[in-house]
C-alpha positions as CSV (number, residue, x, y, z in Angstrom):
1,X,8.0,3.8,23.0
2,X,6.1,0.3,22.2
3,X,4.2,0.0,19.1
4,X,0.9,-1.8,18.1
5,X,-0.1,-3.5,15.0
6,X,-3.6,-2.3,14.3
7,X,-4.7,-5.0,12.7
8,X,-7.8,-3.7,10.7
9,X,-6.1,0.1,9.7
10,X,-2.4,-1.9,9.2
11,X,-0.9,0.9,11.3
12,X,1.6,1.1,13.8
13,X,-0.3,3.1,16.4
14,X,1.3,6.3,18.3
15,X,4.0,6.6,15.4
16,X,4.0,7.9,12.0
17,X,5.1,4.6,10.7
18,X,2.5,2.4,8.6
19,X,3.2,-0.7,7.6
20,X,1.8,-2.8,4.6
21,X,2.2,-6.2,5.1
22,X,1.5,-9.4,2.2
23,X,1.2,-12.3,4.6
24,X,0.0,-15.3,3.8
25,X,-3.3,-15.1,3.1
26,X,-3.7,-11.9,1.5
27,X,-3.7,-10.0,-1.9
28,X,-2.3,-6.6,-2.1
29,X,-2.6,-4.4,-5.4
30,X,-0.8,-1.4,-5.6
31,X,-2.8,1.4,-7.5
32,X,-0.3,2.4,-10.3
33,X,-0.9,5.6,-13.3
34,X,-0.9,3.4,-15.9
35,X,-3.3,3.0,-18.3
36,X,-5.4,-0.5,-18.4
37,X,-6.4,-2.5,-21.4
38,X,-10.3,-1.0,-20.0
39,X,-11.2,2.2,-21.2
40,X,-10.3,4.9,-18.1
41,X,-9.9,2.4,-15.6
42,X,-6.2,2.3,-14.5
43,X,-4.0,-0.6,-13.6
44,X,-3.6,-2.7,-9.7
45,X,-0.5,-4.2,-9.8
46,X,2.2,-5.9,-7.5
47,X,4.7,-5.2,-6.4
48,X,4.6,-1.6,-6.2
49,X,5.9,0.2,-9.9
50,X,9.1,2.4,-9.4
51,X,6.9,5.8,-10.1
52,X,6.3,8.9,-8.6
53,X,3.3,10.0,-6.8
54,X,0.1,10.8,-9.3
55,X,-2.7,12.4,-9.3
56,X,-5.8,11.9,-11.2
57,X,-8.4,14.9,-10.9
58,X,-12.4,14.8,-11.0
59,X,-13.7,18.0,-11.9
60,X,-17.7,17.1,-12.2
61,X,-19.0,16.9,-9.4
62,X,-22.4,14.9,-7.9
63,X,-22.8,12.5,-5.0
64,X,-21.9,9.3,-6.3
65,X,-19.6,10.7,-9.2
66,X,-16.7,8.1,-10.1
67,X,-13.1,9.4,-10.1
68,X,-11.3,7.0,-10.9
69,X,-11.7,3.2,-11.2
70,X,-8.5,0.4,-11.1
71,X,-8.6,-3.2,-12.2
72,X,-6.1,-6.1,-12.1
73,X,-4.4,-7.2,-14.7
74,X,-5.8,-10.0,-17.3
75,X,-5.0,-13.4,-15.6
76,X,-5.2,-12.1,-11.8
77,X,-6.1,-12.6,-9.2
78,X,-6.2,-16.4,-11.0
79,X,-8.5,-17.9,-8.5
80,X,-12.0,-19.2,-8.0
81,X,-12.7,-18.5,-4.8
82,X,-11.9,-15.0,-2.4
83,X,-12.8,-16.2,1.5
84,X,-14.8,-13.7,3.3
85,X,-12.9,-11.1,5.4
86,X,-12.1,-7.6,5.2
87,X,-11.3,-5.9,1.6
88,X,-9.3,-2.5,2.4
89,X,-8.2,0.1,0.5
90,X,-5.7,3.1,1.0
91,X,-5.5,6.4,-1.5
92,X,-4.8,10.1,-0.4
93,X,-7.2,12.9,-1.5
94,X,-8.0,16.7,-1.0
95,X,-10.7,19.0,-2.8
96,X,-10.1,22.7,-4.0
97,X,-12.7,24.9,-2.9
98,X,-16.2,24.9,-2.0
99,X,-17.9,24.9,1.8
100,X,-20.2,21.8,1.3
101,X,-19.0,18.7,2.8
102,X,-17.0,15.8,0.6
103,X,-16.2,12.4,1.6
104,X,-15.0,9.5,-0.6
105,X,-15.8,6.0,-0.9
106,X,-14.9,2.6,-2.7
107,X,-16.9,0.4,-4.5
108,X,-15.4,-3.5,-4.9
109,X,-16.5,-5.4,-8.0
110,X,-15.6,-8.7,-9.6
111,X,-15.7,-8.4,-13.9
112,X,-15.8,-10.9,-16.0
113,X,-13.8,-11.7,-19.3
114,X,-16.9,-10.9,-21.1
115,X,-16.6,-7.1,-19.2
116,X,-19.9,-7.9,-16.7
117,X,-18.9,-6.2,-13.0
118,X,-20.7,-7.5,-10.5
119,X,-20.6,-5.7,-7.2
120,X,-19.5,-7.8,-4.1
121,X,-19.3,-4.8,-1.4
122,X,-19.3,-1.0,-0.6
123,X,-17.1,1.1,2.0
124,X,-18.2,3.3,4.7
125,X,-17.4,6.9,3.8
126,X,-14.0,8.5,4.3
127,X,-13.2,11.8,6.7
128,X,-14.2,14.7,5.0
129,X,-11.8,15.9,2.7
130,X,-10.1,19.6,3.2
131,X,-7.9,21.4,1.1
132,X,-4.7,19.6,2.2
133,X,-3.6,16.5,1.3
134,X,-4.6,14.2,3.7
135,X,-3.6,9.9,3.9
136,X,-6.9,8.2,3.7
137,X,-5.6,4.9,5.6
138,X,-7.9,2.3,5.0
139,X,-11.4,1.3,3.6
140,X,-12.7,-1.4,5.2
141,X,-15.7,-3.4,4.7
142,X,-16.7,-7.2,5.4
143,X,-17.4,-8.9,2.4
144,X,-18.7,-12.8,2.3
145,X,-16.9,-15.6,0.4
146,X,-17.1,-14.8,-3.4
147,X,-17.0,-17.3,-5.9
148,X,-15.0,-16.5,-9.7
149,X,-14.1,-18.0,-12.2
150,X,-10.3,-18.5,-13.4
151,X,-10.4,-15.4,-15.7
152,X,-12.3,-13.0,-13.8
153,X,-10.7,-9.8,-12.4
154,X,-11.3,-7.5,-9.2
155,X,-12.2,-3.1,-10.0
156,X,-11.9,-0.8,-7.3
157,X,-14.2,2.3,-8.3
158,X,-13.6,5.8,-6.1
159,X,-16.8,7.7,-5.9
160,X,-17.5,11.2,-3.9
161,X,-19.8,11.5,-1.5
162,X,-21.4,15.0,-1.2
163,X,-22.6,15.8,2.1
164,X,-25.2,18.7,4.0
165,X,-25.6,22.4,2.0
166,X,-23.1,24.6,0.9
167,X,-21.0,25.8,-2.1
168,X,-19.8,22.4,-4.2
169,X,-16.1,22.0,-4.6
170,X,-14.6,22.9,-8.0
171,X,-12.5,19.4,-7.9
172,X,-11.7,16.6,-5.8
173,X,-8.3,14.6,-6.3
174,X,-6.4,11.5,-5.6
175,X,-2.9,10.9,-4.4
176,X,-1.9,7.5,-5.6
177,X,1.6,5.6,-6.8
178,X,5.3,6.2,-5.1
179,X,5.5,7.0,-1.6
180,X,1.4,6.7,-1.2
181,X,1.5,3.1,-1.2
182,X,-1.9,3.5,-2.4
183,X,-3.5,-0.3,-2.5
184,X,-6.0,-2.6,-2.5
185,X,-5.9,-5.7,-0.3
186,X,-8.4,-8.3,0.6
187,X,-8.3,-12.5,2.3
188,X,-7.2,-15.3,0.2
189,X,-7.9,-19.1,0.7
190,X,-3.9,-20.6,1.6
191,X,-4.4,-22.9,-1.0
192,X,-4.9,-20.1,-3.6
193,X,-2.9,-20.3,-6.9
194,X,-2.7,-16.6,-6.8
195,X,0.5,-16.2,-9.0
196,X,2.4,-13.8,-5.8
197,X,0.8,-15.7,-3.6
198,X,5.0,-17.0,-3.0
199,X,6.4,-13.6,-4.2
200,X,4.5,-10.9,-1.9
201,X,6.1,-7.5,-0.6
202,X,7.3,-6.4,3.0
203,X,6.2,-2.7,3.0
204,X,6.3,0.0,5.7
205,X,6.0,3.9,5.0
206,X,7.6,6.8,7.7
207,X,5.4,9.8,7.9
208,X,7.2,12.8,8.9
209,X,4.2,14.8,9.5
210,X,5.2,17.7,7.4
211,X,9.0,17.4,8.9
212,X,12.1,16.2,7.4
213,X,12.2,12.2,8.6
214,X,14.6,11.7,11.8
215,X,16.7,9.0,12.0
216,X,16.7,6.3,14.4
217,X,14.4,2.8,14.6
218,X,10.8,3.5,13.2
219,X,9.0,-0.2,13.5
220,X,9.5,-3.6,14.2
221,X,7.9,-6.5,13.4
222,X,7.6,-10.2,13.1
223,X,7.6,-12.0,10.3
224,X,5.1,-15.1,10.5
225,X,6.7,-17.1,7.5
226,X,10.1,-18.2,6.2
227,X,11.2,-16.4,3.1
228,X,14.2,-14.8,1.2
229,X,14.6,-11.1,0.3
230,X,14.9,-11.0,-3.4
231,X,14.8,-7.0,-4.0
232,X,14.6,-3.8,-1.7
233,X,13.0,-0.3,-3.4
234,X,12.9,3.1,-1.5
235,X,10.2,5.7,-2.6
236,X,10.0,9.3,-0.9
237,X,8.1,12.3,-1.6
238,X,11.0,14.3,-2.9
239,X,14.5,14.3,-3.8
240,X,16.4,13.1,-0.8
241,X,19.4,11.5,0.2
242,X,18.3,8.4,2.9
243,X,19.9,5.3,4.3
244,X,17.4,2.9,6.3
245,X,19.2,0.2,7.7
246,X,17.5,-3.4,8.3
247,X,17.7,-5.5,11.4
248,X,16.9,-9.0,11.8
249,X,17.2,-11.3,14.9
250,X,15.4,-14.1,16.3
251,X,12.5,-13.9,18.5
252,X,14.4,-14.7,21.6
253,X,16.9,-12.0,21.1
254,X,13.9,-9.3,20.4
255,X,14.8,-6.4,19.8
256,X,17.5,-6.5,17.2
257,X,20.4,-4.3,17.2
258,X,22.9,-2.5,14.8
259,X,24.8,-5.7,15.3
260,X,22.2,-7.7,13.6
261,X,22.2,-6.1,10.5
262,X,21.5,-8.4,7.3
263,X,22.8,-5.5,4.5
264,X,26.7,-5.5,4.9
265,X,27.7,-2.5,3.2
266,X,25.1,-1.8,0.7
267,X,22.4,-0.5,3.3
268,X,19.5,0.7,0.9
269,X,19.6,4.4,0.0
270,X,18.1,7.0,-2.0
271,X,20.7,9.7,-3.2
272,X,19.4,12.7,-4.4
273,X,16.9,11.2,-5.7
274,X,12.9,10.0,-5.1
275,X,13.7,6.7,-5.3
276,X,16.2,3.7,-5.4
277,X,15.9,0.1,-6.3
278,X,18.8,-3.0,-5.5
279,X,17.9,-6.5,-7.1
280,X,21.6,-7.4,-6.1
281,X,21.8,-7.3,-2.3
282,X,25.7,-7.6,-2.3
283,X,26.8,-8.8,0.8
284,X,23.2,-9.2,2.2
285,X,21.9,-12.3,5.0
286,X,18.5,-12.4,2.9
287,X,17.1,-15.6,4.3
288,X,14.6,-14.6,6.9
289,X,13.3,-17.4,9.3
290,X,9.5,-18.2,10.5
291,X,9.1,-16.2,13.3
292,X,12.4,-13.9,12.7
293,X,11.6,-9.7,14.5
294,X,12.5,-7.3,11.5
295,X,13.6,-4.1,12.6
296,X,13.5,-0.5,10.1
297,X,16.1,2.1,11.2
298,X,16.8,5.5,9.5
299,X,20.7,5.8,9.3
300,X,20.5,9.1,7.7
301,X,17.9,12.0,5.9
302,X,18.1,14.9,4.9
303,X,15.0,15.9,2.9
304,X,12.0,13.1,2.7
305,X,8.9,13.6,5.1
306,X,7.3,10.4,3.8
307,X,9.8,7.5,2.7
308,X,8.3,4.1,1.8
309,X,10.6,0.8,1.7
310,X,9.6,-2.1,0.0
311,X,11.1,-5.8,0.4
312,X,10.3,-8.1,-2.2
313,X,10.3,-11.7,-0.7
314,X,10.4,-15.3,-1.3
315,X,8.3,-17.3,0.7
316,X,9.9,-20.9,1.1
């Protein structure tokens, strides 16, 4: 089966497979649970921490009720201008109880060293939440060049959204952290001094659907920049034993094989275990060529239903 690249959701489409993908040009913030130097707001950070999923609960609930809020460290994004273009956002969520309708939403916000946010766009509204845990892909909304100063930082704020009559839910919570890949992204100007603006992450995430992960390829893709692979982590949902093998070939020899394998013998793995990180690579090809097709292969599984693998790279 082929696969598209949705460009505005960053999915695969037909597959389980989601990819998140820092190309040139963009900022991605992972939503981590750790606690920022802001009162209750929680830290965005890249890459990607080496936790497990988290949750963060709101148990008052009103339409437009926050539930949680994330800002970037002191120092980032460490530029003065953020082109226009889309600003998404990815989190999973669920309620407990109640019939009336809830759907969540993100506010985007610039603040200032002297604590001043300043709001620069809204999202549409999310699905309406059930009692299930459900992967809330992406936020999107189109937000006009924004002008900041060196120190300022970018918040995310999560709000509810109640909708219609009924019986209000008891709680609504977040999924966020580990195999999530729970983020923030938006544009950057190429001549940002962003400070991983070089160092940005490869990402894709294999959704079971419920069902233990089989192996075989799960995505391709091509990678529009020359880089080197400094790190590989693995993050799945629960204690598993996996091997995902990577791929990598030129364009003209699309797709690669088994044959073009760049890990030797230390093919990333998970064993019994939630996750797995290798700043090493023995053996590994890690140079990746402009242009170069990437392919993500499941070698073996026995427990995860939602794996995420993360490539740390160089660009150059």
């Amino acid at each position: 089966m082929g696969y598209r690249l949705n460009p505005f959701t960053g999915t695969l489409d037909d597959t389980g497979v989601k990819t998140i993908l820092g190309e040139s040009g963009e900022a991605i913030f992972f939503l981590e649970d750790e606690a920022a130097d802001v009162a209750t707001y929680k830290v965005m950070d890249n890459p990607a921490q080496l936790l497990a999923e988290s949750y963060v609960t709101q148990s008052t609930i009103a339409d437009g009720q926050i539930i949680q809020s994330w800002i970037t460290d002191v120092g980032l994004p460490n530029t003065t201008f953020i082109p226009s273009g889309l600003w998404q956002f990815k989190i999973n969520a669920y309620k407990t109880g109640g019939t009336k309708e809830v759907r969540i939403y993100n506010e985007f916000y610039k603040r200032s060293a002297g604590g001043t946010e300043t709001l620069l766009g809204t999202s549409a509204n999310s699905i309406a939440l059930t009692t299930v845990e459900v992967d809330l892909t992406a936020f999107s909304v189109f937000i006009n060049g924004t002008t900041l100063l060196a120190t300022d930082r970018i918040v995310t704020k999560t709000r509810m959204r109640l909708v219609g009559s009924g019986s209000n839910p008891t709680s609504v919570t977040l999924g966020y952290s580990g195999s999530t890949a729970a983020r923030l992204s938006f544009p950057l100007q190429g001549d940002s001094d962003l400070v991983n603006t070089k160092t940005t992450a490869i990402t894709f995430t294999i959704d079971g659907a419920g069902s233990a992960i089989t192996t075989g390829t799960k995505a391709y893709w091509r990678c529009p920049y020359a880089c080197t692979i400094q790190s590989v982590t693995m993050l799945a949902d629960v204690s598993t034993t996996t091997s995902v093998d990577i791929w990598v070939d030129t364009y003209a020899n699309y797709p690669p094989t088994d044959l073009d394998s760049i890990t030797s013998s230390a093919v990333p793995t998970i064993t019994t275990a939630t996750k797995s990180e290798d700043t090493t690579l023995t053996g590994w090809d890690t140079a990746i060529a402009a242009g170069d097709c990437i392919a993500f292969n499941v070698d073996s599984n026995d427990n995860a239903t939602k794996l995420t693998l993360i490539l740390e790279v160089l660009k150059v």
